[in-house]
py3Dmol code that shows the C-alpha trace and the ligand (Angstrom):
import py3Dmol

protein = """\
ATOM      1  CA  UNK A   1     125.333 137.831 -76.266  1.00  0.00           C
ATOM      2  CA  UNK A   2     122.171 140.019 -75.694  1.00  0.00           C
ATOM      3  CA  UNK A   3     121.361 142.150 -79.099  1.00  0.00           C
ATOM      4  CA  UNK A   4     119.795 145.348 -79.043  1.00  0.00           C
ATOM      5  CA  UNK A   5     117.937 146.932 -82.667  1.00  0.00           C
ATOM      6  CA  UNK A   6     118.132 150.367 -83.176  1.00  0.00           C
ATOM      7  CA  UNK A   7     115.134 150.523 -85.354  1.00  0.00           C
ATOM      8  CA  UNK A   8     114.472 154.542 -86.606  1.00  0.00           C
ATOM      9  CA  UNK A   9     112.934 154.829 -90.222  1.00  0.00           C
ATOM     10  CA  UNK A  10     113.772 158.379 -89.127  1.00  0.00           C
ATOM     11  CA  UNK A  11     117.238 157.988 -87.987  1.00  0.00           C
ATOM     12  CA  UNK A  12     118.813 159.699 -84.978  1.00  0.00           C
ATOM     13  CA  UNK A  13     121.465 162.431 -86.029  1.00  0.00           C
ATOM     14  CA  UNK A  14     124.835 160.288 -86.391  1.00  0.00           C
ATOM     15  CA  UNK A  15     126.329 161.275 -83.209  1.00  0.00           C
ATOM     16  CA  UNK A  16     123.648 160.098 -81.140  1.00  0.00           C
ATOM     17  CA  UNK A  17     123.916 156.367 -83.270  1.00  0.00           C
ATOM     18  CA  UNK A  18     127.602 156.350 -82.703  1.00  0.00           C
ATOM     19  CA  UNK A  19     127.179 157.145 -78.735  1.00  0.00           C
ATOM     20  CA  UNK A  20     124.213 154.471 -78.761  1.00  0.00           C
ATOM     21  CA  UNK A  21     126.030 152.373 -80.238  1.00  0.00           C
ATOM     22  CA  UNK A  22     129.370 153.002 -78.010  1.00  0.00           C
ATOM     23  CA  UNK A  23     127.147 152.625 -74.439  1.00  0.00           C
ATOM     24  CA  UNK A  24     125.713 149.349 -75.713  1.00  0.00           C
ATOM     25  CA  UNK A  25     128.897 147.220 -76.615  1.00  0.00           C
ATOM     26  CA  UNK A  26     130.747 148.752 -73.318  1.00  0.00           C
ATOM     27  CA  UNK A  27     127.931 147.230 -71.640  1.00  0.00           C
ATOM     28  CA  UNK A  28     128.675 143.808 -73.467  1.00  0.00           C
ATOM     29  CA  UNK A  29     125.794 143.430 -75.762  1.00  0.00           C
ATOM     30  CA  UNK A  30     125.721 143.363 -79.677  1.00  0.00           C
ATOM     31  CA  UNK A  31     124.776 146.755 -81.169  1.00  0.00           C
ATOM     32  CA  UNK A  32     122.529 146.352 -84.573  1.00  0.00           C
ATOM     33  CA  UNK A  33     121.093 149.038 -86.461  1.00  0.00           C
ATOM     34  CA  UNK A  34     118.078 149.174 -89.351  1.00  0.00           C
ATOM     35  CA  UNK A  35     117.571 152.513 -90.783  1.00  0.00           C
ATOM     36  CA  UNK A  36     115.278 154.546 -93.672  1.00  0.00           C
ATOM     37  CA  UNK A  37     113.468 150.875 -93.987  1.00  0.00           C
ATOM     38  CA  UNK A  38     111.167 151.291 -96.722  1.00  0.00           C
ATOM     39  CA  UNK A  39     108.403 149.021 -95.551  1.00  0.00           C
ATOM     40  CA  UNK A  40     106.642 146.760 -92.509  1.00  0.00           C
ATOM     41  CA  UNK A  41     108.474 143.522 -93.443  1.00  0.00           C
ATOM     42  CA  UNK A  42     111.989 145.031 -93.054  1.00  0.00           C
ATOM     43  CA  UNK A  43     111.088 145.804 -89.405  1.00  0.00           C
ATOM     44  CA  UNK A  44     109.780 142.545 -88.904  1.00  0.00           C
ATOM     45  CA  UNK A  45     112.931 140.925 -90.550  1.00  0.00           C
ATOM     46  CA  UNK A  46     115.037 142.659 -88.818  1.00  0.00           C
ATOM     47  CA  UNK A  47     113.633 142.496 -85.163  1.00  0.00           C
ATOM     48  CA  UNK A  48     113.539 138.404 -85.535  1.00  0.00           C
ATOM     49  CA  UNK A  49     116.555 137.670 -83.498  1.00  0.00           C
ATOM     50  CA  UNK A  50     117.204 140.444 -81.197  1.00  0.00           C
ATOM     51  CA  UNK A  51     116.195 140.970 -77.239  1.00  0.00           C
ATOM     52  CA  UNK A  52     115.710 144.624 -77.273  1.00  0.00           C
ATOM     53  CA  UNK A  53     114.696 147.441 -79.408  1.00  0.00           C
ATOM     54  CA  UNK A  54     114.884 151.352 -79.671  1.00  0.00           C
ATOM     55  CA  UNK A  55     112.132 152.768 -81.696  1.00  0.00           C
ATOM     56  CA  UNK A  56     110.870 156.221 -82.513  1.00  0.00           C
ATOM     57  CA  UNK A  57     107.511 156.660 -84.407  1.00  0.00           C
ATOM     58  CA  UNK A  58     108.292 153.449 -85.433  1.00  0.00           C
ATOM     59  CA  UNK A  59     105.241 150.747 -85.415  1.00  0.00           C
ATOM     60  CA  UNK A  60     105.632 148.338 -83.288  1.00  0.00           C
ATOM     61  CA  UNK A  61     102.056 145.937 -84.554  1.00  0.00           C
ATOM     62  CA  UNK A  62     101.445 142.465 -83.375  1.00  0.00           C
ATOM     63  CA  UNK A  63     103.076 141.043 -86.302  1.00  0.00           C
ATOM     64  CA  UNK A  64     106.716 142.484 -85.187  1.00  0.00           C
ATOM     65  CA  UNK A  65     106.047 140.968 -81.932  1.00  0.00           C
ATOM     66  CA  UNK A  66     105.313 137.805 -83.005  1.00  0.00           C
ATOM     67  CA  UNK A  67     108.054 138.053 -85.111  1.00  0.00           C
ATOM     68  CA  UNK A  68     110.085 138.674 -82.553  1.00  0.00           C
ATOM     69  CA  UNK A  69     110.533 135.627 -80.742  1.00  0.00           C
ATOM     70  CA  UNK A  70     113.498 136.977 -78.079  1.00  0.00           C
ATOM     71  CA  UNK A  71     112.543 140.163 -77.892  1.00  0.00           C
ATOM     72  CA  UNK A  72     112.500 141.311 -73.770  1.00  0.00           C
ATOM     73  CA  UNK A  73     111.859 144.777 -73.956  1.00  0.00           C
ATOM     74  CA  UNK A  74     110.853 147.997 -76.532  1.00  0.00           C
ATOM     75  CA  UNK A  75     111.934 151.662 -75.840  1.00  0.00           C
ATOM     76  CA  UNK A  76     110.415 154.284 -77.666  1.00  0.00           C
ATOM     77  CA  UNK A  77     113.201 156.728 -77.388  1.00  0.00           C
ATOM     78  CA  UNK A  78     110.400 159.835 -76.894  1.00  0.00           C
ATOM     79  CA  UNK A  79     107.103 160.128 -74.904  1.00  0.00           C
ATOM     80  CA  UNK A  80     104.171 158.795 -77.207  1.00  0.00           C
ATOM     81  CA  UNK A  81     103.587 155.242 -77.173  1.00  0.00           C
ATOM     82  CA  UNK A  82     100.149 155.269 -79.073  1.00  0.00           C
ATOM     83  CA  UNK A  83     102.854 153.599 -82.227  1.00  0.00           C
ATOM     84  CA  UNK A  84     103.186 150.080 -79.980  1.00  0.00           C
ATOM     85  CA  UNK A  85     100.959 147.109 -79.449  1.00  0.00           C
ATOM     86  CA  UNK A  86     101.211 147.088 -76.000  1.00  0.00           C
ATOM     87  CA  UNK A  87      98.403 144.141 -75.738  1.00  0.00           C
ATOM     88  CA  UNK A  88     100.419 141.956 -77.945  1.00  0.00           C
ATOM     89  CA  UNK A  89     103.551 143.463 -75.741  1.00  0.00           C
ATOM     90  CA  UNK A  90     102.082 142.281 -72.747  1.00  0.00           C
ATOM     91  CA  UNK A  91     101.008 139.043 -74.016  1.00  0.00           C
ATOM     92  CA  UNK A  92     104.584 138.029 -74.755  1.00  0.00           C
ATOM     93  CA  UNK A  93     105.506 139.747 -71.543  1.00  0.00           C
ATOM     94  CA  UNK A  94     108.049 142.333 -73.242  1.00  0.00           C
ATOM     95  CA  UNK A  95     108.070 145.256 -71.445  1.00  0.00           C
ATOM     96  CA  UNK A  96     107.461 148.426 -72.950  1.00  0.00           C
ATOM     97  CA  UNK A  97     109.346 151.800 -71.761  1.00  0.00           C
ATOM     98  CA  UNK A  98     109.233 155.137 -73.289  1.00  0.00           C
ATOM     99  CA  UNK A  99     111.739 157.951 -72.296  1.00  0.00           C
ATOM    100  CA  UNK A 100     109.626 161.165 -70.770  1.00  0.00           C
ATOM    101  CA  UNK A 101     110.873 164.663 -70.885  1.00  0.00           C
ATOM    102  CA  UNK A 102     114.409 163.880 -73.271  1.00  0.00           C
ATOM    103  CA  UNK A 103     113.132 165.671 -76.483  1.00  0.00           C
ATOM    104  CA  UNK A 104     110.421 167.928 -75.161  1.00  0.00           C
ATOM    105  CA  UNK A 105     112.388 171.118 -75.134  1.00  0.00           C
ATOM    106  CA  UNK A 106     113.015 170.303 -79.066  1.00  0.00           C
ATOM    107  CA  UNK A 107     109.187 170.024 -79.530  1.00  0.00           C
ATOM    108  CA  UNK A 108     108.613 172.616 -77.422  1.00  0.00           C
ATOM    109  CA  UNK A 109     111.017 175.166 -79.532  1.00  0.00           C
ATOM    110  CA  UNK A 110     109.101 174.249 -82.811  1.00  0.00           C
ATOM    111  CA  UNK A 111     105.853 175.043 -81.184  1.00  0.00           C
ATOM    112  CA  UNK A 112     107.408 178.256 -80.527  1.00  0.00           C
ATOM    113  CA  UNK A 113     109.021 178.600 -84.204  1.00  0.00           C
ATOM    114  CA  UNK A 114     106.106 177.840 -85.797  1.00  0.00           C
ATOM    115  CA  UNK A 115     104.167 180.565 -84.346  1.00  0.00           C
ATOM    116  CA  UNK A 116     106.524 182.855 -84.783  1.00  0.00           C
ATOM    117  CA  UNK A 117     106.434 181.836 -88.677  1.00  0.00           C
ATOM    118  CA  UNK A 118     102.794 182.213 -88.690  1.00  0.00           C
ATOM    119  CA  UNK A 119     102.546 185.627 -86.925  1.00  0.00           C
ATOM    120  CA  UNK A 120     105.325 187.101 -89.517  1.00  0.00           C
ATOM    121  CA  UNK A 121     103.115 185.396 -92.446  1.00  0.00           C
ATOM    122  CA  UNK A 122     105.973 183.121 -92.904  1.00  0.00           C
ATOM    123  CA  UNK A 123     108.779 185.946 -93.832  1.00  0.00           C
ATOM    124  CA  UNK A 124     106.681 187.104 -96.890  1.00  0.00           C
ATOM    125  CA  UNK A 125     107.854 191.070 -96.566  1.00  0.00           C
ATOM    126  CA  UNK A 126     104.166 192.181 -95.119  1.00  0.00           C
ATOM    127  CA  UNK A 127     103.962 193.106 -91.664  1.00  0.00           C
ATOM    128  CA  UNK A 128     103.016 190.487 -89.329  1.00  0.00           C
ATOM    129  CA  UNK A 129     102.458 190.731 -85.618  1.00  0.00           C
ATOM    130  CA  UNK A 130     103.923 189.724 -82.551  1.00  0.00           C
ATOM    131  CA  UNK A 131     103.905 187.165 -79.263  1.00  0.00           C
ATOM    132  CA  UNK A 132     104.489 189.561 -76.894  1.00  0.00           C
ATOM    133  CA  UNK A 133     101.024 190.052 -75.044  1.00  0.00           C
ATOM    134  CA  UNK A 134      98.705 187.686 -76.870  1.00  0.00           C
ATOM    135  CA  UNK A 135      97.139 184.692 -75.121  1.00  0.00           C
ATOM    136  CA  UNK A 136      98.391 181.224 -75.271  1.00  0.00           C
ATOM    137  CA  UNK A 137      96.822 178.228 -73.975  1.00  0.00           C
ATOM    138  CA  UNK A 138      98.392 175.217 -73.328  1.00  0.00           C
ATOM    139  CA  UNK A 139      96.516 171.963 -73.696  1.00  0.00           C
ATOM    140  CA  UNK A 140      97.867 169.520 -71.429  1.00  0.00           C
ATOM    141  CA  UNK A 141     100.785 170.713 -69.116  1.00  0.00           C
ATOM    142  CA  UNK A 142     103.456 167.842 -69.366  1.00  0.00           C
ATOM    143  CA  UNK A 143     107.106 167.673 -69.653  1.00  0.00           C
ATOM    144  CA  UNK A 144     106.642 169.667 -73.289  1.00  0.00           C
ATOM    145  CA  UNK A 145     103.689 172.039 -71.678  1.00  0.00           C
ATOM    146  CA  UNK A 146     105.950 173.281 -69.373  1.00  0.00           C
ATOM    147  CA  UNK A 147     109.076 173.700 -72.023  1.00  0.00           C
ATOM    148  CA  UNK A 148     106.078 175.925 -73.679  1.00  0.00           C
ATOM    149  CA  UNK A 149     105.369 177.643 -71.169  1.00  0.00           C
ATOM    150  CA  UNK A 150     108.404 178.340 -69.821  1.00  0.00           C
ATOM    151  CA  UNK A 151     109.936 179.597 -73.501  1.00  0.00           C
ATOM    152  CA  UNK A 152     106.162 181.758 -74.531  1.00  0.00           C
ATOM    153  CA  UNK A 153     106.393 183.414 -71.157  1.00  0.00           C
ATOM    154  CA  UNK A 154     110.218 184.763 -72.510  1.00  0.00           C
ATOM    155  CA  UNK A 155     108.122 185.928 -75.262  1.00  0.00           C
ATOM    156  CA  UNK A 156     105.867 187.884 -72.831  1.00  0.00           C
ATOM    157  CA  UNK A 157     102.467 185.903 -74.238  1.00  0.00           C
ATOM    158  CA  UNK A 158     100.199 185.342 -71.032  1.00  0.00           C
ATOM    159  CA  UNK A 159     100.350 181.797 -70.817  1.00  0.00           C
ATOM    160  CA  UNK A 160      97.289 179.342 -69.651  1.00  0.00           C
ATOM    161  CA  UNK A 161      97.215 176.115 -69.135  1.00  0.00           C
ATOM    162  CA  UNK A 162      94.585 172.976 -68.991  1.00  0.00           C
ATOM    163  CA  UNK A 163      95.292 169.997 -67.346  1.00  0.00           C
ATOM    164  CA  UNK A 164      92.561 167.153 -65.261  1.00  0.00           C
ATOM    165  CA  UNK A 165      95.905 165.514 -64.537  1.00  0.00           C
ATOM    166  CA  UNK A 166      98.137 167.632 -62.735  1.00  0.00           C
ATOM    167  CA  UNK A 167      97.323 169.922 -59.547  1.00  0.00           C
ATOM    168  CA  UNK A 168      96.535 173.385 -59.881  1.00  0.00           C
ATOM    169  CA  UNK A 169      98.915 173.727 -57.427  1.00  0.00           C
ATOM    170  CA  UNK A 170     101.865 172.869 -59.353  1.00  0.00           C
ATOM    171  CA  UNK A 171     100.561 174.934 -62.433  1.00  0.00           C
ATOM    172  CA  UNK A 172     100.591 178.174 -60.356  1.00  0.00           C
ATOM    173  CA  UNK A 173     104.258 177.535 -59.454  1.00  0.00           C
ATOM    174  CA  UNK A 174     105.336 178.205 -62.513  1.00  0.00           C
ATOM    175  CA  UNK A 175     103.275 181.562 -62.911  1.00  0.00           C
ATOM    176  CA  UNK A 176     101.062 179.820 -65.664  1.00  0.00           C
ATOM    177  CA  UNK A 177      97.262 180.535 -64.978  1.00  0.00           C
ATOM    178  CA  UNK A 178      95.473 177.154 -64.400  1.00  0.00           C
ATOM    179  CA  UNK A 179      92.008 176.961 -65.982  1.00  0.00           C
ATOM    180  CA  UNK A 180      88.761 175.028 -64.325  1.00  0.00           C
ATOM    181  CA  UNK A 181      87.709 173.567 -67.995  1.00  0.00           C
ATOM    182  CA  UNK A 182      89.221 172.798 -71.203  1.00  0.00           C
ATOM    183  CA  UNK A 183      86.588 175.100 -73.172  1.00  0.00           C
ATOM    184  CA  UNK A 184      87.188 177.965 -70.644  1.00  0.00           C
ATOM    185  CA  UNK A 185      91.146 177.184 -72.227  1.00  0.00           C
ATOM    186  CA  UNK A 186      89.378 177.448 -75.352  1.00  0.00           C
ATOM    187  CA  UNK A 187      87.562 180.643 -74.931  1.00  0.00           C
ATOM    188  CA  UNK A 188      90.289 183.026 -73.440  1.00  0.00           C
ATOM    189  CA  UNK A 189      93.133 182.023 -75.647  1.00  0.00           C
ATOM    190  CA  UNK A 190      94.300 183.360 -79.168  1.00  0.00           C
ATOM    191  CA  UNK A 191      96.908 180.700 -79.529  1.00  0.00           C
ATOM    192  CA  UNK A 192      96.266 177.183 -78.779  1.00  0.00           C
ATOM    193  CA  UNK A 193      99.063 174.831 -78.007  1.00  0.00           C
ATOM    194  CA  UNK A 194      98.086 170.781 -77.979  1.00  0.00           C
ATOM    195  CA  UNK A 195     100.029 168.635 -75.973  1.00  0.00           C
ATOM    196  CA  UNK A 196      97.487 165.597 -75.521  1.00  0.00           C
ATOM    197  CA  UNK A 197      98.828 161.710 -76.207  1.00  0.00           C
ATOM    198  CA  UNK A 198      96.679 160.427 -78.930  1.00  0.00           C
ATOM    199  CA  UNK A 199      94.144 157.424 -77.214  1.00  0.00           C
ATOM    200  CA  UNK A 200      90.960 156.288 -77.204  1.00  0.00           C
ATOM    201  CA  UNK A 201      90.083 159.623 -75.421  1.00  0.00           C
ATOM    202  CA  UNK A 202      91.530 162.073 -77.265  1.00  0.00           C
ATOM    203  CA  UNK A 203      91.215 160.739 -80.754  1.00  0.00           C
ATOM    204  CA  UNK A 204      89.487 162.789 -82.590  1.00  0.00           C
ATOM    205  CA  UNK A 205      88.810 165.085 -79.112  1.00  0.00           C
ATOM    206  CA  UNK A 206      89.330 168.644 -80.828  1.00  0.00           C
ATOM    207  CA  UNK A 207      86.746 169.559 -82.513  1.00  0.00           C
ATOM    208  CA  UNK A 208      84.171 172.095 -83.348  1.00  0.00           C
ATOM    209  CA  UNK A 209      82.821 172.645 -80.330  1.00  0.00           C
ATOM    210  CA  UNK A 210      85.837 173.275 -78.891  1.00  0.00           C
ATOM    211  CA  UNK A 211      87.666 175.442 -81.887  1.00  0.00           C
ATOM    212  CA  UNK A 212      84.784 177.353 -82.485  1.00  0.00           C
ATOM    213  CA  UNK A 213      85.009 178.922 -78.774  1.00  0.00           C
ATOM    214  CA  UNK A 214      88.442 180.625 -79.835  1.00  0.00           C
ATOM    215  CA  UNK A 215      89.270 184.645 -80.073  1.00  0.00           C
ATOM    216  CA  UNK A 216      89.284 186.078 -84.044  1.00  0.00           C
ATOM    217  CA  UNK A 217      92.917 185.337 -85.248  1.00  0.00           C
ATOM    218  CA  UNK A 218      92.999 181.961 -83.442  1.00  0.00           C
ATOM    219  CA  UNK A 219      96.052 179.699 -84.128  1.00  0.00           C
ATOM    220  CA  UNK A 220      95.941 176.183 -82.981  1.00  0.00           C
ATOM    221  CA  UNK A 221      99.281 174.512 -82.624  1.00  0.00           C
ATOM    222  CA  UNK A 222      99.774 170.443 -83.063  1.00  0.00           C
ATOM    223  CA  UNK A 223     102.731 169.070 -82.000  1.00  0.00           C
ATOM    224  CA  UNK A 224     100.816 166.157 -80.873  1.00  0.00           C
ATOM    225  CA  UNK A 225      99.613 164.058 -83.019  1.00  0.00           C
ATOM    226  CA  UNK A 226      97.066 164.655 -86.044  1.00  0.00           C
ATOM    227  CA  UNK A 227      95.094 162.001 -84.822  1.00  0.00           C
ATOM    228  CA  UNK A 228      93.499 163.820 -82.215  1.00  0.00           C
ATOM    229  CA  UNK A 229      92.425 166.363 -84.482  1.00  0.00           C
ATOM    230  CA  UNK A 230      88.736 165.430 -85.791  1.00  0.00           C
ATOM    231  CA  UNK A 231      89.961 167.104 -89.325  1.00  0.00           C
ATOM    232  CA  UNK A 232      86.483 167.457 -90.935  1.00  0.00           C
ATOM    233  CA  UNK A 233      85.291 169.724 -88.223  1.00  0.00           C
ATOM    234  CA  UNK A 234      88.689 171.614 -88.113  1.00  0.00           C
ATOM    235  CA  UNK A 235      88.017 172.360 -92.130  1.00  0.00           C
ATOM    236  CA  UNK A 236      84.688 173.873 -91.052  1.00  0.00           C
ATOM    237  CA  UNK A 237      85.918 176.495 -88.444  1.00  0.00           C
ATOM    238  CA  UNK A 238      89.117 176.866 -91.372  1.00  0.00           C
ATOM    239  CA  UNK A 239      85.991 177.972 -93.818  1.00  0.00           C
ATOM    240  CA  UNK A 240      83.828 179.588 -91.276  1.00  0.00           C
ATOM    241  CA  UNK A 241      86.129 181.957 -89.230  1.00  0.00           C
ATOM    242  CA  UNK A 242      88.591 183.402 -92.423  1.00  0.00           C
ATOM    243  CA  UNK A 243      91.384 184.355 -90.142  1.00  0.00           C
ATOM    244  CA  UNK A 244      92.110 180.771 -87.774  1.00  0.00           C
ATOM    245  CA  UNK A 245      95.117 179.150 -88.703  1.00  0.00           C
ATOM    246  CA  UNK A 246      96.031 175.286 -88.323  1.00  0.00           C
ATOM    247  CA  UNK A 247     100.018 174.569 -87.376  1.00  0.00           C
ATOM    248  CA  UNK A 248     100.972 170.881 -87.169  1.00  0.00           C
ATOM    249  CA  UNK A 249     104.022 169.107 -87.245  1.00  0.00           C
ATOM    250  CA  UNK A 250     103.206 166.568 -90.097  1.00  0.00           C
ATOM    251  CA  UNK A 251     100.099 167.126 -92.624  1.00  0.00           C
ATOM    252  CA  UNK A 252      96.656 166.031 -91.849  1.00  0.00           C
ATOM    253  CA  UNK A 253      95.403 163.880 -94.205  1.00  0.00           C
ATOM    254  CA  UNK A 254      93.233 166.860 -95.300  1.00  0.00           C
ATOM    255  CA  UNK A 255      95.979 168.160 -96.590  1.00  0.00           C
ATOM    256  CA  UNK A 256      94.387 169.058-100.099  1.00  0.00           C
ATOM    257  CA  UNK A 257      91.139 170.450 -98.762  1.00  0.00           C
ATOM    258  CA  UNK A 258      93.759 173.107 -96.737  1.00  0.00           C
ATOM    259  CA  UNK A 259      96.388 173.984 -99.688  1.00  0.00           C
ATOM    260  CA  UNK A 260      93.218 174.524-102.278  1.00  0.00           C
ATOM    261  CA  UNK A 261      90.954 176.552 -99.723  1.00  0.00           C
ATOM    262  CA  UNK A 262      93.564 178.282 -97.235  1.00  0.00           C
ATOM    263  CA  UNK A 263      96.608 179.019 -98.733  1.00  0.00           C
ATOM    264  CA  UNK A 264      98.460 181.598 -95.708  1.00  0.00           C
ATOM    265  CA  UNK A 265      96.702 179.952 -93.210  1.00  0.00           C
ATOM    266  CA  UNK A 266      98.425 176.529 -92.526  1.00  0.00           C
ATOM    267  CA  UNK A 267     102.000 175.377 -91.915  1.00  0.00           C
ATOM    268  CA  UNK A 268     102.336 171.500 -91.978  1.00  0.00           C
ATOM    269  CA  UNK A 269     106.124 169.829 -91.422  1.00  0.00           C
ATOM    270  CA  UNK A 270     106.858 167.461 -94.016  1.00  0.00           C
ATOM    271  CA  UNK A 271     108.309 164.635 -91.581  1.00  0.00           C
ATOM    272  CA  UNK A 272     107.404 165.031 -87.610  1.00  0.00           C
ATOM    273  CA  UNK A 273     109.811 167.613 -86.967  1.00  0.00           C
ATOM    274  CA  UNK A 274     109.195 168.424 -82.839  1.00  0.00           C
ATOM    275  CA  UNK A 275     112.335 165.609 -81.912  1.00  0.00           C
ATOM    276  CA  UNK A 276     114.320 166.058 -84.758  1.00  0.00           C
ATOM    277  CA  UNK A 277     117.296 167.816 -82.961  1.00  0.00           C
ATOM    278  CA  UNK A 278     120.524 166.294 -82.407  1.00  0.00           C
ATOM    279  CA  UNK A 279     120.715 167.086 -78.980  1.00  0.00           C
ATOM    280  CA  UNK A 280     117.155 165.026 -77.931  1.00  0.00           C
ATOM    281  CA  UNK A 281     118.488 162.494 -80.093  1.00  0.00           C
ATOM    282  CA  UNK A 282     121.013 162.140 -77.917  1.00  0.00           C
ATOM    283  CA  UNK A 283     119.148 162.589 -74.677  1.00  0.00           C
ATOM    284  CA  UNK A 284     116.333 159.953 -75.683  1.00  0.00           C
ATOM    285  CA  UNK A 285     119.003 157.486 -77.241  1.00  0.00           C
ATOM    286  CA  UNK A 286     121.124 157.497 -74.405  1.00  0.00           C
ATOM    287  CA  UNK A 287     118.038 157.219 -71.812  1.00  0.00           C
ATOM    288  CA  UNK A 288     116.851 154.157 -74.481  1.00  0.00           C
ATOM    289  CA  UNK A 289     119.937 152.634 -73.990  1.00  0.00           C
ATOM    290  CA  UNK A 290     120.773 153.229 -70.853  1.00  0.00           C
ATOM    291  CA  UNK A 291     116.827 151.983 -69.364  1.00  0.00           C
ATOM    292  CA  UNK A 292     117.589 148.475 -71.538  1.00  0.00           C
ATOM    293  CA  UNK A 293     120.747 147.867 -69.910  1.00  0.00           C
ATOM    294  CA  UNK A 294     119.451 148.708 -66.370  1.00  0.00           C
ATOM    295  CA  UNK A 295     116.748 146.279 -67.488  1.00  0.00           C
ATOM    296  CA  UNK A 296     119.071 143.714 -68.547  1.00  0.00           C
ATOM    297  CA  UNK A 297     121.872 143.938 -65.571  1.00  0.00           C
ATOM    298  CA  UNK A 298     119.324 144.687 -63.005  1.00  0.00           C
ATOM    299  CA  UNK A 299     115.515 144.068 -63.958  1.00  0.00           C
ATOM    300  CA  UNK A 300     114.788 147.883 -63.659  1.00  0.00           C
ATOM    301  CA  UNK A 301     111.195 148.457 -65.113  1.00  0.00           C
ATOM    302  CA  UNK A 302     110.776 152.133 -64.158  1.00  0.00           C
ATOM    303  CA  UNK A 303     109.440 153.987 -67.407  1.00  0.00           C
ATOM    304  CA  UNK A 304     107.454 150.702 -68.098  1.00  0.00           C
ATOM    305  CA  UNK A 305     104.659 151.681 -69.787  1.00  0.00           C
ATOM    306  CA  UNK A 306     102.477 147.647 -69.779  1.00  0.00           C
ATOM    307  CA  UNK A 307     101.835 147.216 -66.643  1.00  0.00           C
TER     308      UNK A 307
END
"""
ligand_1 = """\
11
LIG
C 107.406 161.799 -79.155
O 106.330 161.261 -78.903
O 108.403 161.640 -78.433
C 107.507 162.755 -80.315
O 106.321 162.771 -81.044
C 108.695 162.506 -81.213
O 108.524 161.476 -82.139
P 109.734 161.015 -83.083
O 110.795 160.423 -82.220
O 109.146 160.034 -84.025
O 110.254 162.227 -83.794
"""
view = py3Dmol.view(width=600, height=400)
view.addModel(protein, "pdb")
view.setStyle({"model": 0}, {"cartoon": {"style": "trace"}})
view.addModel(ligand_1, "xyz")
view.setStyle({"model": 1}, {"stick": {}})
view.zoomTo()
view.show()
């Protein structure tokens, strides 16, 4: 019997395990489960015998996969993949799926909250300001852009959006104005919202240049990923220009440098916070699950991510 690893150091709410779990024995496979691990070698313990695994954040290095000496297939129940070796993957021909679109509403109503925390100076009693009117840009329109969009534009913020990738055309058709270049994206807008997969590109891809093009009260918003922050020239527009704020869902590593120089002016999540809703648990779990056993019954590759 196949077995398939649920593998989450930051575990799914329980009801998307238990309906997980439920989809992959009524499919006739062996449901196993590794949760809160504490370190690399648990992972690599764990995933020794099994054909399939669900991930998260989770790393998924060259030494897992070697490890790993059944293993078929990984799903990262989400949308970033930059957290698997998909070389190594490829190498062992295991295929590699993630799940586009299940927890981007979730990510894309913390972008939202955040903001909202930052414009009220985090519910201190002072008067903050509002949404309603200001400009947001969003950097990179995928399936969380759009969840931006769509929510800041019920806010009544004139929304913007940058993306090489997908046509003007189908920007427009949501009433979000489509920008020629990233820095004109930049210039116009007070509130910057990233939505850019961390790669070779885009590591380290915002950076001075392009933050120091932004409006007076800029806020850039991170639900990406930190690394495509370049954080020592995002500490000089912090110093230089006294009222930009920096919101990310988990700290930078210059965390310090931004608690001892800008207190009011940051808001970091402890843990990555976008997918951490029960209900894109469920949607990604269930679309994990549910793409392995269509792999498994009937060699169905779409979502594939090695090819
Ligand atoms: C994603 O890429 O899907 C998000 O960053 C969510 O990541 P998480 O599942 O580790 O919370």
């Amino acid at each position: 019997m196949k077995k398939i690893l649920v593998a989450t150091e930051k575990p799914f709410a329980k009801q998307a395990v238990d309906n997980i779990k439920k989809l992959v024995e009524s499919a006739g496979y062996e449901f196993l489960l590794l949760e809160k691990y504490q370190s690399a070698d648990e992972l690599i313990k764990a995933a020794e015998n099994v054909n399939a695994i669900i991930i998260r954040s989770d790393k998924i290095t060259k030494e897992v996969i070697d490890a790993a000496n059944k293993l078929e297939i990984v799903v990262r129940a989400g949308a970033g993949y930059d957290n698997v070796d998909l070389q190594a993957s490829s190498d062992k021909n295991i295929v590699v799926m993630n799940t586009p679109g299940q927890n981007s509403n979730a990510v894309a109503e913390l972008a939202l909250g955040m903001m909202v925390y930052q414009a009220r100076n985090g519910f201190d009693g002072n008067s903050g300001t509002e949404l309603r009117g200001k400009t947001l840009g969003i950097h990179a329109y995928g399936n969380v852009g759009k969840y931006v969009a769509k929510i800041a534009k019920g806010f009544g913020m004139k929304v913007y959006a940058f993306d090489p990738f997908v046509k003007k055309k189908s920007i427009k058709k949501d009433k979000v104005k489509a920008v020629k270049s990233v820095e004109k994206l930049y210039s116009k807008c007070q509130y910057i919202s990233l939505h850019i997969p961390a790669n070779e590109k885009t590591k380290n891809s915002i950076n001075y240049d392009l933050l120091s093009l932004m409006p007076e009260n800029a806020v850039l918003v991170n639900t990406a990923r930190k690394e495509v922050i370049n954080e020592s020239e995002l500490l000089k527009i912090m110093a230089e220009k006294k009222n930009f704020s920096y919101l990310s869902d988990i700290a930078p590593d210059c965390k310090t440098d931004f608690e001892q120089n800008f207190s009011g002016r940051f808001l970091f999540t402890t843990k990555k916070m976008g997918a951490q809703t029960s209900e894109a648990n469920i949607n990604s779990g269930i679309a994990a699950a549910q793409q392995i056993i269509n792999f498994f019954k009937k060699g169905d590759k779409t979502f594939q991510v090695n090819k």
